[in-house]
C-alpha positions, -999 to +999 in steps of 0.1 A: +000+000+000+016+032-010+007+064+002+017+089-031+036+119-024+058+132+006+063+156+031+088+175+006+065+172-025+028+168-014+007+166-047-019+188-051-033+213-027-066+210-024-093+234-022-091+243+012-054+244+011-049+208+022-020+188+012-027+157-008-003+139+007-028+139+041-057+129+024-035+098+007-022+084+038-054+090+060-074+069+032-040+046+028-044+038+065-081+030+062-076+010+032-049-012+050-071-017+083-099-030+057-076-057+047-061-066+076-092-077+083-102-096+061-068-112+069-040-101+040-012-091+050-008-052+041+031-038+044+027+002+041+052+027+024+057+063+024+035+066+050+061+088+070+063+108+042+104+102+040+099+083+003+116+109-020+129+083-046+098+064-067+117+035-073+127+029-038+089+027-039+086-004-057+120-020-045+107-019-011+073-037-025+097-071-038+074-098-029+045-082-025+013-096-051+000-062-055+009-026-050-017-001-051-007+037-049-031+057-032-039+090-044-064+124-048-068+141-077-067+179-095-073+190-130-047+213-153-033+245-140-056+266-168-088+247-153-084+253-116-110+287-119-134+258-134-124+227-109-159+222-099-173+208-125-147+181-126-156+150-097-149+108-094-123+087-092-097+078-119-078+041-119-044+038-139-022+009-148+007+008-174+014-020-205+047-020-200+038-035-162+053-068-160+020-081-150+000-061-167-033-081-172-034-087-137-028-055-130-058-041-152-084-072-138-070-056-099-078-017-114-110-034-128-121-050-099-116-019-074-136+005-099-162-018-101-161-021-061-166+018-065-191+021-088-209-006-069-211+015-036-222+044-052-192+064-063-186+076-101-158+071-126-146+104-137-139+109-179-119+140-174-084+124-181-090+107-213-104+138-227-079+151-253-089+189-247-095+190-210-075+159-199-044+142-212-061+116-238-052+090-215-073+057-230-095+037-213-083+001-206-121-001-193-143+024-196-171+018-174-148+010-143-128+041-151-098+024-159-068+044-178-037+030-194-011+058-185+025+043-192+046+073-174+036+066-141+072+054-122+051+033-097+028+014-119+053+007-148+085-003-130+071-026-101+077-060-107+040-072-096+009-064-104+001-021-097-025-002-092-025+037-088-059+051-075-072+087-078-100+086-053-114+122-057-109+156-074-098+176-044-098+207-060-132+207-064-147+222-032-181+194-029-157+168-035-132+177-010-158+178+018-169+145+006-133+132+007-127+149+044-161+127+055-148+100+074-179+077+063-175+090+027-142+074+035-149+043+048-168+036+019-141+040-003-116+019+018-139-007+019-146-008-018-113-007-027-105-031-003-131-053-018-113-047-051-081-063-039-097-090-022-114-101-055-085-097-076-065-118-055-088-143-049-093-134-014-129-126-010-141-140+026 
């Protein structure tokens, strides 16, 4: 379970002024405690916020099954003034992932765990005007292929990197600050992980 960002660099700011980085590790944390009890073993990193270096990211993941990245989302500089018409949650997984079909039935099954406890996909990224005409590996789970991303291409399982909200977007960020909003999301994507793994209880 990574928590993306650090105390150096902390992602986006939100609308209240919030770093990212708070809102990764607090749902990191809950996402972790979901699976712990459902029995997996969850190891955390970057939760100090000390992990400058993204591929110290994915060597300290060897031997893990699965690494999801946990993050919050924002929208291009030029579209901030606009950023409240932009809400839901983004998945992202690379081809060039050694595992990559596992990696895009894991990103499958979370957004479908999402979707299925209420929560939308958002279509802003693969927009080639507003986003960055990022394709969808699967469209109605909110899937993206996004082949840049350090974490997802270079780890040597399966990865996932999550976008749980658009936190620039003032409604959305007191969703994402509600700790049963939350929950919900911890638990779906927890549920996400369980099925992809073959873990469900």
């Amino acid at each position: 379970m990574d928590v993306g960002h650090y105390a150096a660099e902390p992602g986006v700011i939100s609308a209240s002024g919030r770093p990212e980085f708070e809102y990764n590790r607090d749902l990191a944390l809950e996402v972790k405690a979901e699976l712990e009890r459902a029995g997996l073993q969850v190891r955390m990193i970057g939760e100090r916020g000390d992990y400058a270096v993204l591929h110290h990211r994915t060597r300290d993941a060897q031997g893990a099954k699965l690494l999801v990245s946990i993050h919050h989302d924002s929208v291009k500089e030029r579209l901030l003034p606009e950023a409240d018409r932009f809400s839901g949650f983004s998945l992202f997984v690379s081809k060039f992932n050694p595992k990559a079909g596992q990696s895009l039935a894991c990103a499958s099954a979370i957004g479908a765990q999402l979707r299925g406890a209420g929560f939308t996909p958002s279509r802003y990224h693969a927009d080639p005007v507003l986003g960055e005409s990022r394709p969808f590996a699967d469209e109605p789970n909110g899937v993206h292929y996004y082949d840049n991303l350090a974490v997802a291409r270079s780890a040597p399982m399966a990865a996932v990197l999550v976008e749980a909200g658009v936190i620039v977007n003032r409604e959305e960020e007191r969703r994402m600050l509600d700790p049963e909003v939350r929950r919900r999301i911890a638990a779906a994507v927890a549920g996400g992980v369980r099925a992809c793994l073959g873990k469900e209880p």
